[in-house]
Every structure is written in C-alpha cells, then in structure tokens.
C-alpha positions as CSV (number, residue, x, y, z in Angstrom):
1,X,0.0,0.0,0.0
2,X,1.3,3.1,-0.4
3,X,2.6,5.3,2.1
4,X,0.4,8.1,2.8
5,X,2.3,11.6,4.3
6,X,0.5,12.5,7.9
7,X,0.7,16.3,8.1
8,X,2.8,17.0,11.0
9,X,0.7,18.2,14.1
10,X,1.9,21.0,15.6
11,X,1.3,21.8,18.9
12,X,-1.3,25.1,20.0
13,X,0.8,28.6,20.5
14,X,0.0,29.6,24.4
15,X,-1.7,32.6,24.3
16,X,-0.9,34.5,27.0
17,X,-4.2,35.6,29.8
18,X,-3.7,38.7,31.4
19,X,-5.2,39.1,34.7
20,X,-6.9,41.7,36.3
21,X,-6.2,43.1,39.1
22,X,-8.2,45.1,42.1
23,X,-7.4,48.1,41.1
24,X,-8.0,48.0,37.1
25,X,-11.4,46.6,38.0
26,X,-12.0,49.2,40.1
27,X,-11.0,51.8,37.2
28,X,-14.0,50.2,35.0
29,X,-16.2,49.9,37.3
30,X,-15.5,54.1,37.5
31,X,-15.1,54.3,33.6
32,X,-18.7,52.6,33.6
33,X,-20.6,55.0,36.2
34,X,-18.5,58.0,34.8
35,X,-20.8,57.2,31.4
36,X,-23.9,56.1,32.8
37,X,-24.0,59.1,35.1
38,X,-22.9,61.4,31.8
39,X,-26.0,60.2,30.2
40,X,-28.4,60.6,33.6
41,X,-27.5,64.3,33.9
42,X,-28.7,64.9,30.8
43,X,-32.0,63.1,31.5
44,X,-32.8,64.4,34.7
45,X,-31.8,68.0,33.5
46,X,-34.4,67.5,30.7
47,X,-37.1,65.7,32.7
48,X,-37.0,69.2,35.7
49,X,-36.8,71.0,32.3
50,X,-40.1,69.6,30.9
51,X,-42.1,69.3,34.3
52,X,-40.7,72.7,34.9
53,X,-42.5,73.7,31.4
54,X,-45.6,72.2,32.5
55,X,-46.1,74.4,35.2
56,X,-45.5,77.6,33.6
57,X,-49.2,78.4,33.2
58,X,-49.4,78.6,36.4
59,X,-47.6,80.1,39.9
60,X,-46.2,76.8,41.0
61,X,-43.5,77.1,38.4
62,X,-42.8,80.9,39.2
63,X,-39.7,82.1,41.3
64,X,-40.7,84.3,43.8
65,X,-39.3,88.0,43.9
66,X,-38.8,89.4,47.2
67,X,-40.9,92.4,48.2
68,X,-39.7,94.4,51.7
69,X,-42.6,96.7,52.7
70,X,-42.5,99.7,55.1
71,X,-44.8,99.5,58.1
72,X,-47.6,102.1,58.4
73,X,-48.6,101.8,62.0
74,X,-50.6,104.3,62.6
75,X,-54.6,104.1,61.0
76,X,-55.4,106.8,58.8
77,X,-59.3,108.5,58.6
78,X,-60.6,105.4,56.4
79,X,-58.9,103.1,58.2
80,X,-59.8,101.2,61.9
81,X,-57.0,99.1,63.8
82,X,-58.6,96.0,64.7
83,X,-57.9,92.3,65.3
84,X,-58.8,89.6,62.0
85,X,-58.0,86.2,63.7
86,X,-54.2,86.1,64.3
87,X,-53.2,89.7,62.9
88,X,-54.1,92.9,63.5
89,X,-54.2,95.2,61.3
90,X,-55.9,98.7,59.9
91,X,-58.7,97.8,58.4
92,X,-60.1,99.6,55.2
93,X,-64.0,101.3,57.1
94,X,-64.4,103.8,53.7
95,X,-63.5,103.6,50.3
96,X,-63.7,106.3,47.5
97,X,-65.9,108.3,50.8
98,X,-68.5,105.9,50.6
99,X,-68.4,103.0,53.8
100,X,-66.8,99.6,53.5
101,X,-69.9,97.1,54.3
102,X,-68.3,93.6,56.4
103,X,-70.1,90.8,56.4
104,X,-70.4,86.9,58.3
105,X,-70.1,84.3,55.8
106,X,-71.9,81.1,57.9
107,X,-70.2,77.7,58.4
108,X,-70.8,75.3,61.5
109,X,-68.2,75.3,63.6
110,X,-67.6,77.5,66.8
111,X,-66.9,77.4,69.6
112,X,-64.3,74.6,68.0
113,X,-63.6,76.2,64.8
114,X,-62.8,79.8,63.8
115,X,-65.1,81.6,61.4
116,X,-65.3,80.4,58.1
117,X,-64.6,83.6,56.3
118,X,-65.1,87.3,56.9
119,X,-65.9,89.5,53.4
120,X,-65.8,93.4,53.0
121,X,-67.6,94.8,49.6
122,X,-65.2,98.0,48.9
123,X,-67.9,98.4,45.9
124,X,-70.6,96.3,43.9
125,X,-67.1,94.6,42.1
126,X,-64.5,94.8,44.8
127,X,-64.2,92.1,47.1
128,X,-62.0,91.7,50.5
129,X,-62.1,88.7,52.1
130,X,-60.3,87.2,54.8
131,X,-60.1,83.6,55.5
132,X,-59.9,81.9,58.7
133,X,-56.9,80.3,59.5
134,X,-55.2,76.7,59.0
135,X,-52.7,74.6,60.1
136,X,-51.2,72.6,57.2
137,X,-50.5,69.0,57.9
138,X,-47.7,67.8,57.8
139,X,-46.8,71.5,59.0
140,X,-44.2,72.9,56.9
141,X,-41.7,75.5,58.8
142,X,-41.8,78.9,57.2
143,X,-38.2,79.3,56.4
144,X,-38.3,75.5,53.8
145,X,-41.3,77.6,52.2
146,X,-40.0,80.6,51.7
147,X,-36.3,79.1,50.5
148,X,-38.6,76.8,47.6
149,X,-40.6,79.8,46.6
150,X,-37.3,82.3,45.9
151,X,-35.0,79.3,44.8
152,X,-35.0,78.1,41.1
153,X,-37.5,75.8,40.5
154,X,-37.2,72.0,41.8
155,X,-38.4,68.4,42.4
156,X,-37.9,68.9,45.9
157,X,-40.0,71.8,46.7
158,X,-42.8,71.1,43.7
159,X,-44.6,69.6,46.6
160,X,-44.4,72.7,49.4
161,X,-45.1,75.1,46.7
162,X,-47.8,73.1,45.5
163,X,-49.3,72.4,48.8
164,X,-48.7,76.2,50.3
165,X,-50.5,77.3,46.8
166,X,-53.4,75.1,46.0
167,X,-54.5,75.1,49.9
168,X,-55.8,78.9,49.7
169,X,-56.1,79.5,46.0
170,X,-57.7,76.2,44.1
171,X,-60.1,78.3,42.1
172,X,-57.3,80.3,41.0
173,X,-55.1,77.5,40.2
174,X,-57.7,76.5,37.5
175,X,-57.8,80.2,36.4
176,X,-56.9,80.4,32.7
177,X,-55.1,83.5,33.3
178,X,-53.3,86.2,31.2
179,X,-50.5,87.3,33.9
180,X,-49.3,86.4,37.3
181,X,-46.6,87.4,39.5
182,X,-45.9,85.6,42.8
183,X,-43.7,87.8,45.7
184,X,-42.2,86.8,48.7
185,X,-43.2,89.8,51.0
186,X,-41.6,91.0,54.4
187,X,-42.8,94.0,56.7
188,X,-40.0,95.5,58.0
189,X,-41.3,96.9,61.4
190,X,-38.1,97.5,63.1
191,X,-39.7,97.4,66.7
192,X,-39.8,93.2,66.5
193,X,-37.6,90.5,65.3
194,X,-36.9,89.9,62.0
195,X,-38.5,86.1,62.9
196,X,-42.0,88.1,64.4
197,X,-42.4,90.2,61.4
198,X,-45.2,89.4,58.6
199,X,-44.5,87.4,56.0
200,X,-45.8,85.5,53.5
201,X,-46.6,85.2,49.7
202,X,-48.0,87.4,47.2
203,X,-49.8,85.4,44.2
204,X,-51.8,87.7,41.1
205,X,-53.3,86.8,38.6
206,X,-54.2,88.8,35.8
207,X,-57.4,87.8,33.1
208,X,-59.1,90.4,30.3
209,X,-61.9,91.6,33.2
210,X,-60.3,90.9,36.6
211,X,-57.6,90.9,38.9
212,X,-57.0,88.3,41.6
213,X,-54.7,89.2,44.5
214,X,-53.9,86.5,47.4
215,X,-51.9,87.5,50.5
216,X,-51.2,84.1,52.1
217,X,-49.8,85.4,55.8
218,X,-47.5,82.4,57.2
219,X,-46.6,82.3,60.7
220,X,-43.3,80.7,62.2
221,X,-45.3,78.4,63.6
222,X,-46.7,77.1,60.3
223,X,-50.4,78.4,60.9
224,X,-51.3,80.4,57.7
225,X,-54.4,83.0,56.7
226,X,-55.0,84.3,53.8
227,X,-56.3,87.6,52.2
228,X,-57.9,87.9,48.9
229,X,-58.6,91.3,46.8
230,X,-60.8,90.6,44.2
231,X,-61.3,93.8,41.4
232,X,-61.6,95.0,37.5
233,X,-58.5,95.7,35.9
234,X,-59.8,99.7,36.1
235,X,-58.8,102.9,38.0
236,X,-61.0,102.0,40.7
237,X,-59.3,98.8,41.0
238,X,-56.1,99.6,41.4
239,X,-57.2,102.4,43.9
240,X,-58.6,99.9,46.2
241,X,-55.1,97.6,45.7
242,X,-53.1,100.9,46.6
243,X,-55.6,100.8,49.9
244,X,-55.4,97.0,50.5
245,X,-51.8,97.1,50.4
246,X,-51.4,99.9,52.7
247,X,-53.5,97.5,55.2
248,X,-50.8,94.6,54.2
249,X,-48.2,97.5,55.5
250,X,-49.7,97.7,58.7
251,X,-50.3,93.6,59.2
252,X,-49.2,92.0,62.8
253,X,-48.9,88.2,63.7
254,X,-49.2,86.9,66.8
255,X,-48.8,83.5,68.0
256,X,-52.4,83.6,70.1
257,X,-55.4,85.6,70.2
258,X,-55.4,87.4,73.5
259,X,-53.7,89.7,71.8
260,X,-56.6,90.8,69.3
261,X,-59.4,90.3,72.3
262,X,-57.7,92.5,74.4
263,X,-57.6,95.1,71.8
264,X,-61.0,94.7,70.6
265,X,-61.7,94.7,74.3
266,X,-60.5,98.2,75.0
267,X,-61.7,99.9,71.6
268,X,-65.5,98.1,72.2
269,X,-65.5,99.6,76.2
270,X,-65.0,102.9,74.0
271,X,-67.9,103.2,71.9
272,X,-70.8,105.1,73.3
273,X,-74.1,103.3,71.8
274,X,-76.9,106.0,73.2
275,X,-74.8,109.0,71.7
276,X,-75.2,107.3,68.5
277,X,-78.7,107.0,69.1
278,X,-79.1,110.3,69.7
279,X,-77.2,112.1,67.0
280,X,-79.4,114.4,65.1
281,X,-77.3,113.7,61.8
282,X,-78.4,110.4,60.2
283,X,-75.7,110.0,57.6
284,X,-73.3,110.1,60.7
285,X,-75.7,108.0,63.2
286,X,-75.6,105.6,60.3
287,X,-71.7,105.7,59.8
288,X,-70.8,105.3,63.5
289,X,-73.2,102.2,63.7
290,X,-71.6,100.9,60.5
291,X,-67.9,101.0,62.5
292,X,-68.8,99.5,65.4
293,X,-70.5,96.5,63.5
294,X,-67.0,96.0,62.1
295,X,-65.9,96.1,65.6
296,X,-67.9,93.5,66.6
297,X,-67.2,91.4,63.5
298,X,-63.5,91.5,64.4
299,X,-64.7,90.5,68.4
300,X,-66.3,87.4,66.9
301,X,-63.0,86.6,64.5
302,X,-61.1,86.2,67.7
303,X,-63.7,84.6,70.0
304,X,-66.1,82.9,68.2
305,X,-67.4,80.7,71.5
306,X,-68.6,83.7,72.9
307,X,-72.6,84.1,72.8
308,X,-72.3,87.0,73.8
309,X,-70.1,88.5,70.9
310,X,-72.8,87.0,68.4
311,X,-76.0,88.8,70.5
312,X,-74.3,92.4,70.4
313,X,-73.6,91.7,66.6
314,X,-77.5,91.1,66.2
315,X,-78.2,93.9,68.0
316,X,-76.3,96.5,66.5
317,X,-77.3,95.0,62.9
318,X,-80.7,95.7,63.9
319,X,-79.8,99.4,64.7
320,X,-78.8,99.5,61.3
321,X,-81.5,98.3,59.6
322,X,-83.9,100.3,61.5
323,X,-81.8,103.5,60.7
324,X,-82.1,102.7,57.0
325,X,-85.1,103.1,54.5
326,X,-85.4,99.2,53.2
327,X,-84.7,100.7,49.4
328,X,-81.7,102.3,50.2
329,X,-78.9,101.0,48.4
330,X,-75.0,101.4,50.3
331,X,-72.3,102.2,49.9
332,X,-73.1,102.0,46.2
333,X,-75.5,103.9,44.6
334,X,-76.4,100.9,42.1
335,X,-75.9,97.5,43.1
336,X,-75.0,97.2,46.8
337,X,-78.3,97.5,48.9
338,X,-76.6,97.4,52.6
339,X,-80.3,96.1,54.0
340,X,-79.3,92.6,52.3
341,X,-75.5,92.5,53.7
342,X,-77.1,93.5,57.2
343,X,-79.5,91.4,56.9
344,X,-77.3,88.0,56.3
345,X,-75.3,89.3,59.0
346,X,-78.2,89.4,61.3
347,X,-79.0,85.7,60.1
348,X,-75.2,84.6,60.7
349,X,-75.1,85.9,63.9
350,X,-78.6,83.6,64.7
351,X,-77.2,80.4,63.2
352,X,-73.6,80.8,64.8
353,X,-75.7,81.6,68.4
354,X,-77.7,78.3,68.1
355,X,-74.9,76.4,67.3
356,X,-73.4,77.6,70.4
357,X,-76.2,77.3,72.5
358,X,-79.6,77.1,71.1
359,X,-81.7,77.0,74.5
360,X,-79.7,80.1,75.6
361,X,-82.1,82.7,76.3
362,X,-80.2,85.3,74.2
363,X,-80.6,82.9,71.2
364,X,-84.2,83.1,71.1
365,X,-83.5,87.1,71.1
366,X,-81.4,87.1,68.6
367,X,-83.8,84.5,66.9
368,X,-86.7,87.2,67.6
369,X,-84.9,90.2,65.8
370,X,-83.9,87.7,62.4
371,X,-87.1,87.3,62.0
372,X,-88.4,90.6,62.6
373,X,-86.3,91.7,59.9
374,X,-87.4,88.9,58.0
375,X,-86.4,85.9,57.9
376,X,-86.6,84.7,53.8
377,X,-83.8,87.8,53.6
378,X,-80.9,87.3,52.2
379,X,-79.0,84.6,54.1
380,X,-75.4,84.4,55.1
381,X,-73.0,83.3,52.4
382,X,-71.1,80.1,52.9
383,X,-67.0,79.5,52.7
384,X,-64.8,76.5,53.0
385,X,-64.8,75.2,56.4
386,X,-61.5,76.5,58.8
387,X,-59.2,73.8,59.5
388,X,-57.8,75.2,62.5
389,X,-59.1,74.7,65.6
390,X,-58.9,77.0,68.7
C-alpha cells in the first residue's frame, strides 16, 4: 500500500491571559458609572426641564421676587385698627368716601372652629375677604417655604409650593389667566424680630376683566391666613389695591389671640351706643353704627365661642337696619343695597348663636330680631370650612 504523508501536528501557541487586578477593576467599574451618570445628567436635567415647562401656566412654576414693605402703624381716617383672627391690622371702614360694608359668611363650627370667612364689599365689584386660619399637615416650617418659593425651581420643593398654593387658591389655580406674578413679602417693622415680622406670599393673577390678589400670611409656627382682593382691571381697581396694600403695610402676627381680644376689648369699652342714638345727623348716626359693627365682626373673629359676641352683633345689625329706608342702596348707589349684607349678618349671627347654645335665652333674642327683619332675607354666604381649631 502506499505510504500516505501524515501532516505534522503541531502543537497550539500559548496565548498568553492577562489578569486583572483590584485596582484595574476598580478603574472600569469608574469608567462605567463616569458614562452612565454622563447620560443621567442629561435626562434628569431634561425631565426638571419639561415638568418645569408644564407648570409655567401657572404660579407653581414661578420664582418668587422678594418684596420688603415699610410698616404704616398708625390708622389713617378710612382706616380702623382692629384684630382679624391672628393679625391685626388697619382695616379699610371707607372707600372712594362711601363706607366699606363687612359681612359673616356662615359655616358650622364654633366654639371649636374659627369663622369660616369674613368678606368686605369696597364696591358692587371689589371684594376683600379674609379667610380663617389653618394649620397645614404635615406643618411645613416657614423658612423651607419661603427658601422653595425664591430658589429656582425644583423636584424637591414642587410639593411645598404646591401644597402652600393650592391650599388657599384652588379656584385660581384653575384660572386660565393672562398674567401672574408671585412675591415673597416681608414687613420690615423695626420694633420686633426679623422672625416676628409678617410674611408670606403674594400670588396675582391677571385675566381680560379681573384681577386676583392673594396674600397668604405664614406664621413661624406654620399656621397660615390668607387675604384675597378681588377687582376689575380699572382705576378704581387699582385704587382699592393701593388701599389693601397699605392695610398689608400695617399687618401683625401673633402666636395667640389674646392679643386681638384684648384690643377689641378696650376699643369696644369705647364706643358710646346711646350717643349714636341720639345724634341728630343720620348719615353720621348711620356711619358710627356701621364702624362698630365692624368692631364687633372683628370680636367674633377672635372669640367665636362667645354668645355674647354674636348677640351684640345682632343687635347692632338691627340698629342698622332700622336706621335705614329698606330701598336704600349702600355704599353703592347701584348694586349694593346694605339692607341685604345687614340682613345676612343678622341671620349669621342667629345660626352661629344656636350652634353655640340654642336653649340660651339670648338665642331666642337674637332669633326674635332675624325674623323681625325677615327671615326669607338674604341669608349668610357660605366659605370652605377653617381647619384650625382653637
């Protein structure tokens, strides 16, 4: 047979392995998150990007500038310095010479609750209101709201400006509005600490027939209130801004309510009820009953389980309407009879004295007097019910 040539088999080359060590692991392992983290910047940076985008119809996705306001501490003629809840302030009694008219909005609550909301009708389209106060929960401390409201905008305070924002202002939130501007505001009363003065946030919205202004007031203790100026985008409106803000200039918090009662105390011993009576003028007669029902308003926004508050309120809005031909329409001329404001307040002051105490003697007065007046007038209006509790 012939011989058949066997290729030669030559033996596999060793390939050298190189291994690795600790330390060049380590460098990929660094290499790698180096380049996965390049690409997360990127995507987080466009994600805050978008959602910040998606806010910018609306004041959650504004940064707040700073406004520092001068105090004016001393009430001027149209002016009276009274308690509203925790601050105390001086409070608008005329505008444009014709008298501010206050009334009770009614919501079940005291003695455990604070009124609902207090509203003051500068005109037939200006509206100032003031809202009882709440405690947030969880309670947010005052200096982490105002640091997310001036900083840049942020996942991490979306939530506290969302929260401090939609609490007072849902209707507005919903607004499809024009304009809006959003301040952090500070009075600068030099006789207290810089921790004791009044601050809070300034929100505004602008559409083509009105103007919303909301002055959330935020204690150090993380109760807030809030104030809210409704009014046309007109002369007149901005007039009664100019006056609202001077009020704003002249706001006080305080960390309890003894504070207002006592002052509403002392300026209520004051008033001399039979020389009001007896005043021969009736455009003044009527005027000085008008003030002291604002008094009285501002006793029950500070102690709101008294009975007694809420029968001296009934009283005096009885004075009123008895000083007042049922036709006549104040403060304005057109739209504004004050009979129907009076009236509700009468009614308010009825349904917050039954909830109080309904066999109470001086509840069947005050009953007796609503519906002397009438009792299919206009009722009270209604608000959101007050979180906080006394």
């Amino acid at each position: 047979m012939p011989h058949l040539n066997r290729a030669k088999r030559r033996a596999p080359k060793k390939v050298a392995v190189k291994r690795s060590t600790p330390q060049s692991r380590s460098s990929l392992l660094l290499r790698a998150g180096i380049g996965i983290i390049g690409l997360m910047i990127p995507s987080a940076w466009l994600v805050t990007r978008l959602v910040e985008r998606s806010y910018q119809n609306s004041p959650v996705g504004l940064t707040a500038t700073t406004l520092e306001i001068s105090p004016q501490l001393t009430p001027d003629s149209h002016q009276l310095h009274v308690p509203i809840f925790y601050s105390i302030l001086n409070l608008p009694k005329t505008f444009m010479e014709q008298p501010v008219t206050y009334e009770l909005s009614y919501q079940a609550g005291p003695p455990n609750h604070f009124i609902a909301q207090i509203r003051g009708h500068l005109s037939s389209n200006i509206l100032l209101s003031f809202d009882g106060p709440r405690t947030p929960d969880p309670v947010i401390d005052r200096k982490i709201i105002r640091s997310c409201f001036t900083s840049t905008f942020s996942f991490q305070c979306l939530a506290t400006r969302q929260r401090t924002l939609q609490t007072w202002t849902q209707d507005l939130m919903s607004e499809s509005s024009k304009e809006w501007s959003l301040q952090w505001f500070q009075v600068l009363d030099a006789s207290i600490g810089a921790d004791e003065q009044t601050q809070g946030i300034h929100v505004s919205t602008k559409t083509e027939n009105h103007i919303l202004d909301h002055w959330i007031l935020i204690q150090p203790s993380g109760t807030q209130q809030v104030i809210h100026l409704a009014r046309p985008p007109t002369p007149e409106g901005q007039k009664a801004f100019e006056q609202v803000s001077q009020s704003i200039a002249s706001l006080r918090n305080y960390p309890e309510l003894q504070y207002g009662r006592e002052l509403i105390d002392r300026t209520l011993g004051e008033v001399q009820l039979d020389s009001m009576k007896n005043e021969s003028d009736p455009a003044i007669r009527l005027s000085k009953l008008m003030e002291t029902q604002i008094l009285l308003i501002s006793k029950v926004s500070v102690e709101p389980s008294s009975l007694d508050s809420f029968f001296h309120l009934a009283g005096i809005s009885t004075l009123i309407l008895r000083q007042t031909d049922p036709n006549l329409p104040l403060p304005d001329p057109k739209d504004l009879p004050l009979n129907r404001i009076v009236q509700g307040n009468l009614a308010a002051a009825y349904l917050y004295a039954r909830d109080l105490d309904a066999l109470d003697p001086k509840t069947s007065q005050i009953q007796a007097l609503w519906l002397s007046a009438g009792k299919d007038a206009e009722k009270p209006g209604s608000a959101g019910a007050s979180e906080t509790h006394l």
